[in-house]
N, C-alpha and C positions, 0 to 999 in steps of 0.2 A: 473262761475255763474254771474260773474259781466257783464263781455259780454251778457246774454243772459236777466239779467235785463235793459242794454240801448239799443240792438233792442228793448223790450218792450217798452220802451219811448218813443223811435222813432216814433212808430208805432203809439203811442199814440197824437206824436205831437210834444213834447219835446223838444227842444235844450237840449244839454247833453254836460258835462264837464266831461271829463275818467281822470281818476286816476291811474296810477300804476307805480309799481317801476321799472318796468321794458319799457326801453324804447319803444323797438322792438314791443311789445304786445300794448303801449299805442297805439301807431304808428298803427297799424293793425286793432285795435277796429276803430279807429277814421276813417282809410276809409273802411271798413266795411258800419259804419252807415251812410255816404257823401254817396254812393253808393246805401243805400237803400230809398236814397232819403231827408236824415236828416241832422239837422245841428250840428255838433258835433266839438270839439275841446280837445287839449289831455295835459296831465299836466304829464308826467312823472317823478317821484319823491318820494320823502319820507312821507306819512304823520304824521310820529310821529313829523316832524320838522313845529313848530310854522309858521316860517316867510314864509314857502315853502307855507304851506295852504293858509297865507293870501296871499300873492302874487297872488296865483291862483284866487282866492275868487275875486280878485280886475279886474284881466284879463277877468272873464267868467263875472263882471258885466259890465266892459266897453265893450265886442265885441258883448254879448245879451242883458240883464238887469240882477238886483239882483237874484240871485236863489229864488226861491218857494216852492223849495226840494231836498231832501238829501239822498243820503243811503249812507249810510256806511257798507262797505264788508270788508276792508284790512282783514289780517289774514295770521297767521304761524304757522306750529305746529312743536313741537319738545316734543313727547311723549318720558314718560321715568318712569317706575315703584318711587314711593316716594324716596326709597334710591341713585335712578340715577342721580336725576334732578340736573341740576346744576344753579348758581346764574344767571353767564348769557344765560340759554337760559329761564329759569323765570322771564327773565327780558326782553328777545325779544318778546315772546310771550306777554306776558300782555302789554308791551307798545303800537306792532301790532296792538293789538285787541283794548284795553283796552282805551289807550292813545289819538289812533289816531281816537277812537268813540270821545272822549272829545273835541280834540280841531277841529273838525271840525263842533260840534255843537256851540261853542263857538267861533267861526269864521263865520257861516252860519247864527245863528240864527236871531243876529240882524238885518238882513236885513232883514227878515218874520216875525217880532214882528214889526218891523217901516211899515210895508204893510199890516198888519191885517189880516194874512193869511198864512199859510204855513204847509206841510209836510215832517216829519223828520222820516224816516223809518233805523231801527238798524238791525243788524246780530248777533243773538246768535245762539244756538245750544243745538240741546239735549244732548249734549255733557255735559252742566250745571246741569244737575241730576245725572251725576257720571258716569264716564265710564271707565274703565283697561288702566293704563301708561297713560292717562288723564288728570290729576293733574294740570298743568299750562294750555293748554285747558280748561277746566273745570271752571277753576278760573277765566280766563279770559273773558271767555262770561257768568258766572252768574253775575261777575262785570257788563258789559255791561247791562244785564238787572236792576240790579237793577238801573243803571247808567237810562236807560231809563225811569222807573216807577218817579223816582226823578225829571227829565226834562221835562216829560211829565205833570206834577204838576205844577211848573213855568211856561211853556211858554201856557200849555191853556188858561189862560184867554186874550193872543193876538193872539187869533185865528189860534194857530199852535200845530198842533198834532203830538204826539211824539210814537210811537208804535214801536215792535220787530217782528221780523219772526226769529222762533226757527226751520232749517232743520234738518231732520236727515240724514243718510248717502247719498248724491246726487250725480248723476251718471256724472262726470263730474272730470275733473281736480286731487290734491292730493288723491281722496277717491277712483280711480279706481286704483289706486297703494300702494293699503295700505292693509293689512292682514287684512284677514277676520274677525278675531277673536281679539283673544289675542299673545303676542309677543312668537313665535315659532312655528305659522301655518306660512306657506311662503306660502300657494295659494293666487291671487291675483283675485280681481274681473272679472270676464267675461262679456263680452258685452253684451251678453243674460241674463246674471243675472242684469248687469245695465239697462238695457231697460226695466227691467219686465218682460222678457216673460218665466220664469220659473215657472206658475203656478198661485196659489193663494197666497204662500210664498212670497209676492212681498218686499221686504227688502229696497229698494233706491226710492230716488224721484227723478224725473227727474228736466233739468232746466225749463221747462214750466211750470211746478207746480208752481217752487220757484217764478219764474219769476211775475210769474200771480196774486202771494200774495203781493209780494213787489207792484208790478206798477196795482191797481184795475182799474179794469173797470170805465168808466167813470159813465156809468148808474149807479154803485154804490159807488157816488162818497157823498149821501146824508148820507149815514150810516155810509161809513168810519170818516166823519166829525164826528162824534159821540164815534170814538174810542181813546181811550186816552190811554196812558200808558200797554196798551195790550201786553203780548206774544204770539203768533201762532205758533204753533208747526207744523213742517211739514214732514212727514213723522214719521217712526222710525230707531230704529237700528237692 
């Protein structure tokens, strides 16, 4: 999903700063988007860790300028019915999601509050309304929203918008290998069911949907200025 929200930038114009913990994949996005013409640069790393963000934050403003926008995607799940969960994977999860939405607002922001301007776009999930072995999932992206509803408060009055996109199950990555149901179906998603093409039962959203919510059109770039502390739910389950 994260990949297919920086082609959207690209496309859009963008210079783009990639994120992930995984080197191999930073490495791959970033010529990806050099290839389709964009100027990208890749941060492979943690972002639960403080000094790793700003480190980056300091590099993507001396090789472009200051950021003007943000998403935040990290994310992990480690589903487990209430009695399973354990400390630490309720603790990877929420920091994942939870943590690393914080301080990269809190490292980004000031530089779009000093510019009079800027866009901070978050990743929850319908997942936030409850869903079977869920629990630290769950927990962790309605944190985030309410996390956003909060920041989007503070930083509007210096002309920076702070809004969510809530997916529901997206055809893409961990959701194409994850039971359909509840823990004890072992069928796993089919590519015809991830694409849509099973009818009107259509269940997943694709990355171009997500994609197209996170990074607006430019033509409607007048209205999104208008949106403050928002959730967009996309798709369902």
């Amino acid at each position: 999903m994260g990949r297919a929200v920086c082609r959207r930038l690209v496309a859009d114009g963008w210079a783009v700063g990639v994120f992930d913990i995984d080197a191999d994949a930073t490495a791959a996005t970033v010529t990806e988007l050099c290839e389709l013409g964009g100027q990208a640069s890749g941060y492979p790393g943690d972002l639960t860790d403080r000094e790793f963000v700003a480190g980056a934050a300091r590099d993507i403003t001396e090789q472009f300028e200051a950021p003007t926008a943000l998403v935040t995607l990290a994310g992990a799940v480690r589903n487990a019915v209430l009695s399973k969960i354990t400390d630490e994977d309720f603790s990877l999860v929420l920091d994942t999601h939870l943590r690393s939405t914080l301080l990269c607002l809190q490292i980004f922001a000031p530089a779009m509050k000093k510019a009079g301007h800027g866009k901070v776009v978050t990743t929850s999930s319908v997942a936030a309304r409850g869903t079977v072995a869920g629990i630290s999932y769950g927990a962790a992206k309605g944190g985030i929203e309410a996390l956003t509803r909060s920041a989007a408060i503070e930083l509007a009055p210096f002309g920076v918008t702070v809004n969510c996109v809530a997916p529901g199950v997206v055809a893409t990555g961990m959701f194409l290998n994850t039971p359909r149901r509840v823990p004890g179906r072992a069928a796993r998603l089919d590519p015809d069911e991830a694409s849509g093409r099973t009818g009107r039962d259509r269940r997943l959203c694709e990355l171009p949907d997500v994609a197209g919510i996170v990074v607006r059109d430019r033509a409607d770039a007048d209205r999104v200025r208008r949106l403050v502390g928002r959730s967009a739910q996309i798709g369902f389950y």
